[in-house]
NUDO-881433 format. One record per residue: residue number from 1; residue in one letter; chain; x, y, z of N, C-alpha, C in turn. Coordinates in pm, 1 decimal. Layout:
<seq = NUM	type = A	mol = A	n_xx = X	n_yy = Y	n_zz = Z	ca_xx = X	ca_yy = Y	ca_zz = Z	c_xx = X	c_yy = Y	c_zz = Z>
...
***
This chain:
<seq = 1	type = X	mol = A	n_xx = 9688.2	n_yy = 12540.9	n_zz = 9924.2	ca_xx = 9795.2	ca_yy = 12449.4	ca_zz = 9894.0	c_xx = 9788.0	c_yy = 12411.3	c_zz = 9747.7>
<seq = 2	type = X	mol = A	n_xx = 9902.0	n_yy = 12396.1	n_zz = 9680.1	ca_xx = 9907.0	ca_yy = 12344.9	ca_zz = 9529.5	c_xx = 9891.1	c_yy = 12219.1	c_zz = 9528.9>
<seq = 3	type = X	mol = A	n_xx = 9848.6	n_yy = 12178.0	n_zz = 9410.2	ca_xx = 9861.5	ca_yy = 12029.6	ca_zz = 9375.9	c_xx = 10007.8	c_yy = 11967.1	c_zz = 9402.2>
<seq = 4	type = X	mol = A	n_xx = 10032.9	n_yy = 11842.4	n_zz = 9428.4	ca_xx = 10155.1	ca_yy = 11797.8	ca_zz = 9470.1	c_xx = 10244.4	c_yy = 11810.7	c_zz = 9346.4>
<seq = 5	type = X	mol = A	n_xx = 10325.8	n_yy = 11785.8	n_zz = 9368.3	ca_xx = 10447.3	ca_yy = 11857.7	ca_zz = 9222.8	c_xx = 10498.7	c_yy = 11722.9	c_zz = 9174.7>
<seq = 6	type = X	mol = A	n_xx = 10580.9	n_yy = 11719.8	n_zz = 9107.4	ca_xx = 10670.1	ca_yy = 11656.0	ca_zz = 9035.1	c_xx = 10697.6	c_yy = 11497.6	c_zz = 9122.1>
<seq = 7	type = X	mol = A	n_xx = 10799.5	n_yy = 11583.3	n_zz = 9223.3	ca_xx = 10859.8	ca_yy = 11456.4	ca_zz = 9305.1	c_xx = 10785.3	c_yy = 11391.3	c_zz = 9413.1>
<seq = 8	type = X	mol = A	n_xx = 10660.0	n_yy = 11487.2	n_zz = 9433.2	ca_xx = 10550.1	ca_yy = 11413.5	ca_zz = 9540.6	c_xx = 10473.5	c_yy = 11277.0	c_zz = 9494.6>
<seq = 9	type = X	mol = A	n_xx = 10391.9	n_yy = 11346.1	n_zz = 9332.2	ca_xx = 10323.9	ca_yy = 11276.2	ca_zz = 9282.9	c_xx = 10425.3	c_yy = 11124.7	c_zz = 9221.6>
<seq = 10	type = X	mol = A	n_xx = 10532.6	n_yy = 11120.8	n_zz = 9223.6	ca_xx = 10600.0	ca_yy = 10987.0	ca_zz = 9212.4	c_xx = 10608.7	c_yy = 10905.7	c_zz = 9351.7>
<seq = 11	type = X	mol = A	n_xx = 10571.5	n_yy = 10941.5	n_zz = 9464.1	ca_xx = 10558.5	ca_yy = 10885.7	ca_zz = 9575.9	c_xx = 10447.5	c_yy = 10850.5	c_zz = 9621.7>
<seq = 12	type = X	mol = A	n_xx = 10336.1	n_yy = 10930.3	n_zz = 9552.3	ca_xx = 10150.3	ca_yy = 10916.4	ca_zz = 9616.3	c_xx = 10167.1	c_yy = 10771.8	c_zz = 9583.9>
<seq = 13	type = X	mol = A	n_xx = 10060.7	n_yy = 10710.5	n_zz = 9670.7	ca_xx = 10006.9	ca_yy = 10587.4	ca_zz = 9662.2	c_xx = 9856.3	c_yy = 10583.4	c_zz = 9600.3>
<seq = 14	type = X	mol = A	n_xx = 9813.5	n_yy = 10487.8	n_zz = 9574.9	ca_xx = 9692.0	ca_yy = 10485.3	ca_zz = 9466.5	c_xx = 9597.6	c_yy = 10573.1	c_zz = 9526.9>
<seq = 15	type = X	mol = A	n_xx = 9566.7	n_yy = 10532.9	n_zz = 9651.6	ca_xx = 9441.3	ca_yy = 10611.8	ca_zz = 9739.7	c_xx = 9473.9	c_yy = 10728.2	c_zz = 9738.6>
<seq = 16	type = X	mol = A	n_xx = 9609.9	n_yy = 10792.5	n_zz = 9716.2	ca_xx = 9629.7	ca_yy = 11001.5	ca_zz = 9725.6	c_xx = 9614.2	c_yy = 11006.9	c_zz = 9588.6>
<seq = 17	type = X	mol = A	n_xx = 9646.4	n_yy = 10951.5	n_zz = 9476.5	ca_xx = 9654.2	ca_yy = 10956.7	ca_zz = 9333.8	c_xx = 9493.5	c_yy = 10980.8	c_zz = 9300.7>
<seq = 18	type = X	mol = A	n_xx = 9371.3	n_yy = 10895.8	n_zz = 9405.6	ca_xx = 9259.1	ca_yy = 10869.9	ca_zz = 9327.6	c_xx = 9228.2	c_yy = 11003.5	c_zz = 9458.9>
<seq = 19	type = X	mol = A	n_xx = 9237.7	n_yy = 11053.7	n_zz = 9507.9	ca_xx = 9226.6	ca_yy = 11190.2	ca_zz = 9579.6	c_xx = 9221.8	c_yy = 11292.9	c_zz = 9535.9>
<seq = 20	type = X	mol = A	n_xx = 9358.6	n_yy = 11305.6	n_zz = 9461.6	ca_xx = 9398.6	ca_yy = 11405.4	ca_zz = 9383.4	c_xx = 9326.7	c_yy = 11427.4	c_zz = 9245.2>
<seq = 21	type = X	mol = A	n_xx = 9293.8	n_yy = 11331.7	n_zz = 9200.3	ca_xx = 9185.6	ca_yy = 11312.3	ca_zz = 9101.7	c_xx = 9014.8	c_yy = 11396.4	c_zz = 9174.6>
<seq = 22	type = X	mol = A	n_xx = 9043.0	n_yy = 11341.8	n_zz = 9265.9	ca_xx = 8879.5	ca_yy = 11358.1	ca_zz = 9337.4	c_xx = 8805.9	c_yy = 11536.1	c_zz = 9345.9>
<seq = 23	type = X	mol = A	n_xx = 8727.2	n_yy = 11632.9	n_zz = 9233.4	ca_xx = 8713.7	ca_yy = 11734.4	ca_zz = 9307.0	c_xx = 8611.2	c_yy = 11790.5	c_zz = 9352.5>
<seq = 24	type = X	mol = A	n_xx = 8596.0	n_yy = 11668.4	n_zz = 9418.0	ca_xx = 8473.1	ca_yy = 11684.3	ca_zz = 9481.5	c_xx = 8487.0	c_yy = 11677.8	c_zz = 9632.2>
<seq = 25	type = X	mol = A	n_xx = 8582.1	n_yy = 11807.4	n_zz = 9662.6	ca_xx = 8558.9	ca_yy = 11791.4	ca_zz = 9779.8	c_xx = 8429.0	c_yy = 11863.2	c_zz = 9884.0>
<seq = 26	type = X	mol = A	n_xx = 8356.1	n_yy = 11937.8	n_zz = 9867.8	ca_xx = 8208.5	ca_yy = 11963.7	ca_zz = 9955.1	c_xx = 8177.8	c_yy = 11796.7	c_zz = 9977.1>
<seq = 27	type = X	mol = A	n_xx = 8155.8	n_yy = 11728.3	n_zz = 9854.7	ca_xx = 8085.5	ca_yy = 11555.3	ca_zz = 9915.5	c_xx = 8182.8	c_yy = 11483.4	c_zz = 10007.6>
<seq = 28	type = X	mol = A	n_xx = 8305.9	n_yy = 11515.9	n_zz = 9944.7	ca_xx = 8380.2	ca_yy = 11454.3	ca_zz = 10033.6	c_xx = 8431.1	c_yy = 11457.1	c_zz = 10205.0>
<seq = 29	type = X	mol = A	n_xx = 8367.8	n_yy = 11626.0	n_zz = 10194.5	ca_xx = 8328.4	ca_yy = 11671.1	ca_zz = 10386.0	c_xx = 8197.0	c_yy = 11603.4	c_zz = 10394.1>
<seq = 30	type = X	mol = A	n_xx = 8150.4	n_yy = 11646.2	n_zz = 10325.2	ca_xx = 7992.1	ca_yy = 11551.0	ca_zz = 10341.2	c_xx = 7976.7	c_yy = 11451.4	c_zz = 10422.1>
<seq = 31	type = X	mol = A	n_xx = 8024.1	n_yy = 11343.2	n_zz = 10344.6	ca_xx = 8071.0	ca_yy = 11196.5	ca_zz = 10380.7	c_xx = 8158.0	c_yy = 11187.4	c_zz = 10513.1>
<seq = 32	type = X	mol = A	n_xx = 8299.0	n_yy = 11259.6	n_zz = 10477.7	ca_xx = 8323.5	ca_yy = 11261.1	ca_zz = 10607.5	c_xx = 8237.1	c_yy = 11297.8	c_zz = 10755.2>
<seq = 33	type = X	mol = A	n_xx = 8162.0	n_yy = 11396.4	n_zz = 10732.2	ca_xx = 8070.4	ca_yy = 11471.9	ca_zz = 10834.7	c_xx = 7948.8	c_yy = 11339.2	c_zz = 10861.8>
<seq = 34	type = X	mol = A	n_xx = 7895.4	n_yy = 11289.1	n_zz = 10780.8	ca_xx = 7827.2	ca_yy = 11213.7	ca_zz = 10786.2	c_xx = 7903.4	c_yy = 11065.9	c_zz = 10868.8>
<seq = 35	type = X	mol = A	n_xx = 7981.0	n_yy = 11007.6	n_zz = 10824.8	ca_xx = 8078.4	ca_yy = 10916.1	ca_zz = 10887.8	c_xx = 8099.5	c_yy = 10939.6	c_zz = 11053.0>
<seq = 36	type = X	mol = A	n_xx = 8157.5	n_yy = 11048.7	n_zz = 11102.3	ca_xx = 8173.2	ca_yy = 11079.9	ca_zz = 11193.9	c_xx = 8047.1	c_yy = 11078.3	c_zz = 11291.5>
<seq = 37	type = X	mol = A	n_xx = 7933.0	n_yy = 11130.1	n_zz = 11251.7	ca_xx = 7789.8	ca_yy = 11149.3	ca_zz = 11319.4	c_xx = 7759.7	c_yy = 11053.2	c_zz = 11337.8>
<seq = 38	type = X	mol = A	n_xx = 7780.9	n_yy = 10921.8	n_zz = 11235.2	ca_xx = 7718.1	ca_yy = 10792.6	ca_zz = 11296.1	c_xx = 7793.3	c_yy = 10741.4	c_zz = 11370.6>
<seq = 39	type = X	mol = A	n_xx = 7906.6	n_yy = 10763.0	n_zz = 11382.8	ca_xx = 8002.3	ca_yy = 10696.3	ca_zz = 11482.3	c_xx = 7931.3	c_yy = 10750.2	c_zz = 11618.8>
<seq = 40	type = X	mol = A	n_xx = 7946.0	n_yy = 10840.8	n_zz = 11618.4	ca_xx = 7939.4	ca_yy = 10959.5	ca_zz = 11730.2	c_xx = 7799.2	c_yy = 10916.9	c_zz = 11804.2>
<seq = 41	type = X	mol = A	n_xx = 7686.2	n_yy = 10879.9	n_zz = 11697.6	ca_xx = 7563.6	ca_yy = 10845.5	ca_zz = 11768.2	c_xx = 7549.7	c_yy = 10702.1	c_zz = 11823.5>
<seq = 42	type = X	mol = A	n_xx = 7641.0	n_yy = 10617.2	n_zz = 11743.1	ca_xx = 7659.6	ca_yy = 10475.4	ca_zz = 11743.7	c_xx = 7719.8	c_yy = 10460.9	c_zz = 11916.7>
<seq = 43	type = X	mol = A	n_xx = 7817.3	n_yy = 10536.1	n_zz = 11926.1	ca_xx = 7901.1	ca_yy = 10533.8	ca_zz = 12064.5	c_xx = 7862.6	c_yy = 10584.4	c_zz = 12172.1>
<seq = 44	type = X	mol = A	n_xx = 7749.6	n_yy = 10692.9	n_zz = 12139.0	ca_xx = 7690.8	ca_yy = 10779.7	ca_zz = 12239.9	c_xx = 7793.5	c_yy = 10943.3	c_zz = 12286.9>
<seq = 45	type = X	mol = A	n_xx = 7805.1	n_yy = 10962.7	n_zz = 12163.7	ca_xx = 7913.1	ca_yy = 11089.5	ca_zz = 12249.8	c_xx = 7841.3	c_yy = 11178.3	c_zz = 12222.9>
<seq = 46	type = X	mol = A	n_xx = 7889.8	n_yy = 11244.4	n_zz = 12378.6	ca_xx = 7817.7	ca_yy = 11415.4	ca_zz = 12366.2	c_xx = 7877.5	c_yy = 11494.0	c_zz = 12303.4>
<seq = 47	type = X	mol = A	n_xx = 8000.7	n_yy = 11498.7	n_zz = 12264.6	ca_xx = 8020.7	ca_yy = 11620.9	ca_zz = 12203.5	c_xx = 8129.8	c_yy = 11552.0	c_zz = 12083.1>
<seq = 48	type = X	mol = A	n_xx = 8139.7	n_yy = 11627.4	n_zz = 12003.0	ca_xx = 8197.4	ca_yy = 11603.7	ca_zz = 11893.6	c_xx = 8212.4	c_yy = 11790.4	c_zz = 11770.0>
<seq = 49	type = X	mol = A	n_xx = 8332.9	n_yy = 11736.7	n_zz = 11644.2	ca_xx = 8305.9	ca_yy = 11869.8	ca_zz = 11628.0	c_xx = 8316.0	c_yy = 11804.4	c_zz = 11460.5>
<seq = 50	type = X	mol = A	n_xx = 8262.2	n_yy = 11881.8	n_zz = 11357.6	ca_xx = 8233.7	ca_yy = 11853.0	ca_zz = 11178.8	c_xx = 8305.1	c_yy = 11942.1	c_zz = 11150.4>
<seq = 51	type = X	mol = A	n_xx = 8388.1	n_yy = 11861.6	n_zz = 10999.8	ca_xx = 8434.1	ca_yy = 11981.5	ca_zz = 10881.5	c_xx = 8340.6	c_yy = 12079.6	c_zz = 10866.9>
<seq = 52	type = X	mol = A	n_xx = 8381.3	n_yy = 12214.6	n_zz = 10852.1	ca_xx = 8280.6	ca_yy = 12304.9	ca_zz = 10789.5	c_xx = 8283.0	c_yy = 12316.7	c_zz = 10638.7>
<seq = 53	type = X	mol = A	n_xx = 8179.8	n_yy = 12326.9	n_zz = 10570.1	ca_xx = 8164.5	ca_yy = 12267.2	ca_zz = 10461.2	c_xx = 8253.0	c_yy = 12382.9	c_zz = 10366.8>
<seq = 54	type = X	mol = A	n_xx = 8289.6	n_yy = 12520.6	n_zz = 10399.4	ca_xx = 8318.2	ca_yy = 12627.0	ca_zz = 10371.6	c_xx = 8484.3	c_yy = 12597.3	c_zz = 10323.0>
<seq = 55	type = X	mol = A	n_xx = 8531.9	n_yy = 12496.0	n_zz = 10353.4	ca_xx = 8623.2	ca_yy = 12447.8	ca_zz = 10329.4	c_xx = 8650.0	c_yy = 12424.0	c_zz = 10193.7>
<seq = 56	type = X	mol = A	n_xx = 8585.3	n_yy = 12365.5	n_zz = 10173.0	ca_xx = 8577.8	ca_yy = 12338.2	ca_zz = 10013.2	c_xx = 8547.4	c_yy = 12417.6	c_zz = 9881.0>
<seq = 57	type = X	mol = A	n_xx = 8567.9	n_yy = 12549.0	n_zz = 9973.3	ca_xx = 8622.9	ca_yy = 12689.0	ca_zz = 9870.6	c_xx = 8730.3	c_yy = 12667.4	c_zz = 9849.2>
<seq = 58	type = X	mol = A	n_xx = 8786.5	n_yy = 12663.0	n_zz = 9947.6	ca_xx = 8951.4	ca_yy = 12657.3	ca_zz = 9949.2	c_xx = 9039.5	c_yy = 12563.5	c_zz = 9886.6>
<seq = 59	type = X	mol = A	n_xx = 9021.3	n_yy = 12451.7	n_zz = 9845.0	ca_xx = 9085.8	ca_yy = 12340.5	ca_zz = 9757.0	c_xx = 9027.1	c_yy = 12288.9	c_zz = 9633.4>
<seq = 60	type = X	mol = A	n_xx = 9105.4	n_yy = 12242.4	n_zz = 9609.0	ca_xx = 9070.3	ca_yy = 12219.2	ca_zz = 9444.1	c_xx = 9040.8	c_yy = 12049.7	c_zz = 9425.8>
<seq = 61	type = X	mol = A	n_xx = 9092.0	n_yy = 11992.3	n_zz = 9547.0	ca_xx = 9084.7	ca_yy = 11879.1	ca_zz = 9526.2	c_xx = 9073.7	c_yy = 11791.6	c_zz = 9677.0>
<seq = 62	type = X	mol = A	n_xx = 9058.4	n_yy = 11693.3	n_zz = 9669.6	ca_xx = 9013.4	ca_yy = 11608.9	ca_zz = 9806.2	c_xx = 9160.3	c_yy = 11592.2	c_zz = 9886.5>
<seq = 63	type = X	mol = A	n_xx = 9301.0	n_yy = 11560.2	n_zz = 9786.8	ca_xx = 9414.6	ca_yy = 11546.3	ca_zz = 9823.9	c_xx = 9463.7	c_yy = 11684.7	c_zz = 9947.5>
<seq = 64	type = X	mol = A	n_xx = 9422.7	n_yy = 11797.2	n_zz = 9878.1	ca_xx = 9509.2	ca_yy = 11902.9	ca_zz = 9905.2	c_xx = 9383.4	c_yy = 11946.0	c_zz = 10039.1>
<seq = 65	type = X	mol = A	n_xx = 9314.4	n_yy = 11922.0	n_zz = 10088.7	ca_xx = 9215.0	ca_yy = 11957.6	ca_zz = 10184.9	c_xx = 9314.1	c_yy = 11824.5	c_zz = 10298.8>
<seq = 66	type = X	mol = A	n_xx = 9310.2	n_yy = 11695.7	n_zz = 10210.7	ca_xx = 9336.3	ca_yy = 11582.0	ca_zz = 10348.1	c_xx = 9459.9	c_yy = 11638.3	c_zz = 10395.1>
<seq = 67	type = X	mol = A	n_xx = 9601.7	n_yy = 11674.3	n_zz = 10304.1	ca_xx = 9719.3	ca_yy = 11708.0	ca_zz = 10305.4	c_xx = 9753.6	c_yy = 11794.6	c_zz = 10410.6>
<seq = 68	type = X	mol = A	n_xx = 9633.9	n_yy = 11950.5	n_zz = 10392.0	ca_xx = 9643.2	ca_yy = 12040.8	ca_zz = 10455.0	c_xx = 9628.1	c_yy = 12046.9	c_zz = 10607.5>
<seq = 69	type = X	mol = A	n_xx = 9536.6	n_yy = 11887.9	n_zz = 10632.9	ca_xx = 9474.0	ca_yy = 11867.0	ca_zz = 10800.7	c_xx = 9581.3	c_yy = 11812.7	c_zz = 10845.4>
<seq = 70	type = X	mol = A	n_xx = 9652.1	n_yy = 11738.3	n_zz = 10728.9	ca_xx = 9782.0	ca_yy = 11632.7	ca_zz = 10827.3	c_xx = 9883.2	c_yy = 11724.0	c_zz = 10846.3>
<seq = 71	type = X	mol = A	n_xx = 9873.1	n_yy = 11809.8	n_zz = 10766.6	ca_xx = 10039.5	ca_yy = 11882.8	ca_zz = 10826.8	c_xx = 10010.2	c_yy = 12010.7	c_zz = 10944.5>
<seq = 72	type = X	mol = A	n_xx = 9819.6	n_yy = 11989.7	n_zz = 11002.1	ca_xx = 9805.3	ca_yy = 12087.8	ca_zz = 11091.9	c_xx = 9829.3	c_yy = 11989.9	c_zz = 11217.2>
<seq = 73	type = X	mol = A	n_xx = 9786.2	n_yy = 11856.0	n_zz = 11163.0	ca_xx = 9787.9	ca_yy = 11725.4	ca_zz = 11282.8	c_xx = 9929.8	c_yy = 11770.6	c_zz = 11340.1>
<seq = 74	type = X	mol = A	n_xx = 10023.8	n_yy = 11707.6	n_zz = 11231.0	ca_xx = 10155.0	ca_yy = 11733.4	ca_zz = 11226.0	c_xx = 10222.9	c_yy = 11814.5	c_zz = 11301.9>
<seq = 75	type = X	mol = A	n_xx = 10202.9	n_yy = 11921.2	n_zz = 11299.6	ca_xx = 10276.9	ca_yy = 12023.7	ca_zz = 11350.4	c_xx = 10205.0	c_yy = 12052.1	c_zz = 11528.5>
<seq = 76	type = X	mol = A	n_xx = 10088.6	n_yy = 12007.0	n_zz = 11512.9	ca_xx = 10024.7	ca_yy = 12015.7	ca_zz = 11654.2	c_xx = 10075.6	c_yy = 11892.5	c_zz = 11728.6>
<seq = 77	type = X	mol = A	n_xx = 10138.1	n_yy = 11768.1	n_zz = 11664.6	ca_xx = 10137.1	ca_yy = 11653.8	ca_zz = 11783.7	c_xx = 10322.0	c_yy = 11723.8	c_zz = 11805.8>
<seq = 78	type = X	mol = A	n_xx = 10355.9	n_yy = 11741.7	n_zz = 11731.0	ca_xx = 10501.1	ca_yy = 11779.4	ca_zz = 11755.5	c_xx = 10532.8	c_yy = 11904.7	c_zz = 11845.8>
<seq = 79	type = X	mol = A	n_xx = 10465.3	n_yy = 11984.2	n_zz = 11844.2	ca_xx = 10446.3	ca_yy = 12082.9	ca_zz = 11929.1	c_xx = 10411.3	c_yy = 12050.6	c_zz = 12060.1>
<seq = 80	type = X	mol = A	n_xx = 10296.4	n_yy = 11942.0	n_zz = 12089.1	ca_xx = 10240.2	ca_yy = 11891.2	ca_zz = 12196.3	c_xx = 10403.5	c_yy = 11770.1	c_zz = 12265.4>
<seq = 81	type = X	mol = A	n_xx = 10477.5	n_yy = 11743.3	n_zz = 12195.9	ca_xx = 10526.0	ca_yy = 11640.0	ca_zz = 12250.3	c_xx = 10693.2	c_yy = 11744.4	c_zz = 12277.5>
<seq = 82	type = X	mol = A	n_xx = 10743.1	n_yy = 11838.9	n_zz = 12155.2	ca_xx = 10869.3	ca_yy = 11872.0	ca_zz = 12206.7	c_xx = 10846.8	c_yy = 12060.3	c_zz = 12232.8>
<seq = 83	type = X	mol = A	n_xx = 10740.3	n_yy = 12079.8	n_zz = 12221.1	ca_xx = 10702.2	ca_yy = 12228.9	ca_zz = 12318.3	c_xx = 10712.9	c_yy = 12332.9	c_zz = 12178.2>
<seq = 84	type = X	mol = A	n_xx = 10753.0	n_yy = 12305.6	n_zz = 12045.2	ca_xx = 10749.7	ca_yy = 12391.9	ca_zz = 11966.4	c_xx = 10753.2	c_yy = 12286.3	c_zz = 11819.3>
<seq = 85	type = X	mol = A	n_xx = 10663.9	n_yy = 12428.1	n_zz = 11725.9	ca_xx = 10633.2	ca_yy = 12368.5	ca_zz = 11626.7	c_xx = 10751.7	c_yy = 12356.7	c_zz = 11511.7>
<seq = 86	type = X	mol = A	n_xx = 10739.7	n_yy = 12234.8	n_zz = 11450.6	ca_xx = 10860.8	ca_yy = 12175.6	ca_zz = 11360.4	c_xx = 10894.8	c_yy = 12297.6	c_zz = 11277.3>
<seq = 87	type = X	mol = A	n_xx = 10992.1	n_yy = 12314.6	n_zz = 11244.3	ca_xx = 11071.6	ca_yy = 12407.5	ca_zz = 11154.3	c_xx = 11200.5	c_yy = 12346.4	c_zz = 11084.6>
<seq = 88	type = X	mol = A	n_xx = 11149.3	n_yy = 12405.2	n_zz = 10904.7	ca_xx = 11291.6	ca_yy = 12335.3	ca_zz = 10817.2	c_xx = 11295.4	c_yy = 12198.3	c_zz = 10853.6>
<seq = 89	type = X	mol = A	n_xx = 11139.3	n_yy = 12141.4	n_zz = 10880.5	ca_xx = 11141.1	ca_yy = 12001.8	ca_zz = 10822.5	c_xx = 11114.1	c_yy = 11923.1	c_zz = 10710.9>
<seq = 90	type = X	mol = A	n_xx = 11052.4	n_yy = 12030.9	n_zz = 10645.2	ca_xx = 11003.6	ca_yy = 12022.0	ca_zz = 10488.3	c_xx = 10862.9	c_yy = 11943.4	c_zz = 10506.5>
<seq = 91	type = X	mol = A	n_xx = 10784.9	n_yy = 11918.4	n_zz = 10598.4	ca_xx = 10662.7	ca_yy = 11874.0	ca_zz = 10612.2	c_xx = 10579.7	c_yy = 11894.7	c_zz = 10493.6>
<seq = 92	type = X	mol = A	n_xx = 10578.5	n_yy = 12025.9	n_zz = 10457.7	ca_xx = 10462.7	ca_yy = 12063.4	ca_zz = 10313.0	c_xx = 10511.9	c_yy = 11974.9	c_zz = 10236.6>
<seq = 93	type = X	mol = A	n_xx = 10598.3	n_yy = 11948.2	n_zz = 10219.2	ca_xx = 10669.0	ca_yy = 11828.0	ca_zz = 10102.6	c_xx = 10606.7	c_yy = 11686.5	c_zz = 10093.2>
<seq = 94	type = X	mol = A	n_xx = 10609.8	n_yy = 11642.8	n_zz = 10198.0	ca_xx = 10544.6	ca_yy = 11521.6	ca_zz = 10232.8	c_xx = 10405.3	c_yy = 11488.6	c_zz = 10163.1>
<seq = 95	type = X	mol = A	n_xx = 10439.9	n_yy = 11342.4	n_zz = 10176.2	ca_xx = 10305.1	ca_yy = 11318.0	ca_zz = 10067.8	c_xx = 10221.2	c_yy = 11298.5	c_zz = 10199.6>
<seq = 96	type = X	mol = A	n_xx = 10083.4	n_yy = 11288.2	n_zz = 10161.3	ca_xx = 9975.3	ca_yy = 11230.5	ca_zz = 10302.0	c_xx = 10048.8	c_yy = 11123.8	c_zz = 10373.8>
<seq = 97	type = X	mol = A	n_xx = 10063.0	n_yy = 11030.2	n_zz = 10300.6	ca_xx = 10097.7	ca_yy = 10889.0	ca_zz = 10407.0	c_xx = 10231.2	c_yy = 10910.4	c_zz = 10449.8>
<seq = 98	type = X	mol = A	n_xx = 10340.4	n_yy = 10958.3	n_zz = 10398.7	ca_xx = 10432.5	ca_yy = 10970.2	ca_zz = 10462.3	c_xx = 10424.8	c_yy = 11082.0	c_zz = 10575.5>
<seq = 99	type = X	mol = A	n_xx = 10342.1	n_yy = 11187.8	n_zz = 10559.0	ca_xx = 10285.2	ca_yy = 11247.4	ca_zz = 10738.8	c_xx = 10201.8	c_yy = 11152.2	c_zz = 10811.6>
<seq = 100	type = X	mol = A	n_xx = 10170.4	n_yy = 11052.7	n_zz = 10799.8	ca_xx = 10091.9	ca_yy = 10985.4	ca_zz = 10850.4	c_xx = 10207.8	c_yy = 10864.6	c_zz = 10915.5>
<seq = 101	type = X	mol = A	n_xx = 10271.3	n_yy = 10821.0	n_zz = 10823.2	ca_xx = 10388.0	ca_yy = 10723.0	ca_zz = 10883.6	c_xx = 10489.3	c_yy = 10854.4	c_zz = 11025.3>
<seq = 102	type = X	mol = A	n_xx = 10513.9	n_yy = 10984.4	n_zz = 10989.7	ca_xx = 10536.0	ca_yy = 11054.2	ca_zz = 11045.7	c_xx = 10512.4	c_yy = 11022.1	c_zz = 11219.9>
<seq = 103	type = X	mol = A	n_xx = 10376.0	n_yy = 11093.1	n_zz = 11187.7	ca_xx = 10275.4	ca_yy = 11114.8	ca_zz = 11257.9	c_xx = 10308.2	c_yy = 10947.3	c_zz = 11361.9>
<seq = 104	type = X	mol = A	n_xx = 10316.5	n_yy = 10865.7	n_zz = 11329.8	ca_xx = 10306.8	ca_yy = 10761.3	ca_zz = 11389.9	c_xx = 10423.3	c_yy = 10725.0	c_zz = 11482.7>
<seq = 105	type = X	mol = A	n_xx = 10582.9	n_yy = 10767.6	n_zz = 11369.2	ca_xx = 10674.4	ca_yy = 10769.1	ca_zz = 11419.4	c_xx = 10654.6	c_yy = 10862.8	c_zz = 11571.9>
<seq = 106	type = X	mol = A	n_xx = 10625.8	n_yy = 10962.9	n_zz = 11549.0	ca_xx = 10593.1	ca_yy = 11080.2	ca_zz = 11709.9	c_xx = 10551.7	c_yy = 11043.0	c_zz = 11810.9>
<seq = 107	type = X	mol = A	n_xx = 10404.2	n_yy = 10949.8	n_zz = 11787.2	ca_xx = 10317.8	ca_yy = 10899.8	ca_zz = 11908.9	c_xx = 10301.8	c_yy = 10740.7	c_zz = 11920.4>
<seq = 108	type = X	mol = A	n_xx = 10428.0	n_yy = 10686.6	n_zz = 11835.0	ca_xx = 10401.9	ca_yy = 10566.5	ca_zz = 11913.1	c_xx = 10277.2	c_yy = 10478.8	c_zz = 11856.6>
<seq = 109	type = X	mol = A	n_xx = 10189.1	n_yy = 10571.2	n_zz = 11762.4	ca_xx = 10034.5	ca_yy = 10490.9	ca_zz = 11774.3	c_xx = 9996.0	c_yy = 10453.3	c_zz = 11621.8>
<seq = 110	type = X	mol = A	n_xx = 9969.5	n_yy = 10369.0	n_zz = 11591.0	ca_xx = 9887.6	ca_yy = 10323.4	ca_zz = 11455.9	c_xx = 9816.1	c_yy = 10420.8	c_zz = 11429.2>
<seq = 111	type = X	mol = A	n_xx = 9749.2	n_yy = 10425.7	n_zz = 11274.7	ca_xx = 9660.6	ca_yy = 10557.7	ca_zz = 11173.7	c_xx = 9647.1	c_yy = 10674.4	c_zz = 11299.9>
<seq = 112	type = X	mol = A	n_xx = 9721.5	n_yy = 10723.9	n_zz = 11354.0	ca_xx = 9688.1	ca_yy = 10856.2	ca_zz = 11365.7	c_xx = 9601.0	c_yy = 10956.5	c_zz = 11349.6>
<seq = 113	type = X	mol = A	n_xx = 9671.1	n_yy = 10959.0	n_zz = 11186.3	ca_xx = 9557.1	ca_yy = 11023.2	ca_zz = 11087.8	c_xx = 9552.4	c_yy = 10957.9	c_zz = 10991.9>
<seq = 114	type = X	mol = A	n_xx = 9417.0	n_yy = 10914.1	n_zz = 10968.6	ca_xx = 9340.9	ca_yy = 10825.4	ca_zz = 10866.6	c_xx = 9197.5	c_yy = 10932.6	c_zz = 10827.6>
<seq = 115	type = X	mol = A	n_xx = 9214.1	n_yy = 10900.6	n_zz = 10680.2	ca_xx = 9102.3	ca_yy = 10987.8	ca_zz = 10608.3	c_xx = 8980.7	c_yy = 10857.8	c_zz = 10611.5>
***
């Protein structure tokens, strides 16, 4: 995925702005991976699944890794709710939080997806 363009980056909010800045994403699975494990041990769950760190070949930045999960969220809760995946909705367009306000609009449910 590219860096957000022109008309995205006038919509990011500070937290995608300081993302997009961020390129450090391996620490930033890190952390995430780490975050998740203590939850996971905190709650007692058996199973659970981690970013693979291999990921962070693939992006250039922390934005375009979070971007890339929400518009897989995206397209999977919409699929799950009207039997096929969105088309000519312009989703790639979308900044994070506005798939996330999305995302919310679909299921009814608060952070959805939260980084």
């Amino acid at each position: 995925m590219a860096s957000p363009n022109a008309a995205q980056i006038a919509r990011l909010t500070n937290a995608e702005t300081d993302m997009v800045a961020d390129t450090d994403v391996l620490g930033h699975i890190r952390r995430q991976n780490d975050k998740r494990n203590a939850q996971a041990s905190a709650e007692g769950w058996e199973w659970w699944t981690s970013l693979s760190e291999t990921l962070a070949d693939r992006y250039s930045n922390v934005y375009q890794l979070e971007h890339s999960m929400a518009v897989s969220s995206y397209s999977d809760i919409h699929k799950e709710i009207y039997g096929v995946r969105p088309r000519g909705m312009g989703i790639s367009d979308m900044t994070l939080s506005e798939l996330d306000e999305a995302m919310e609009e679909l299921t009814g449910q608060e952070g959805v997806y939260t980084t």
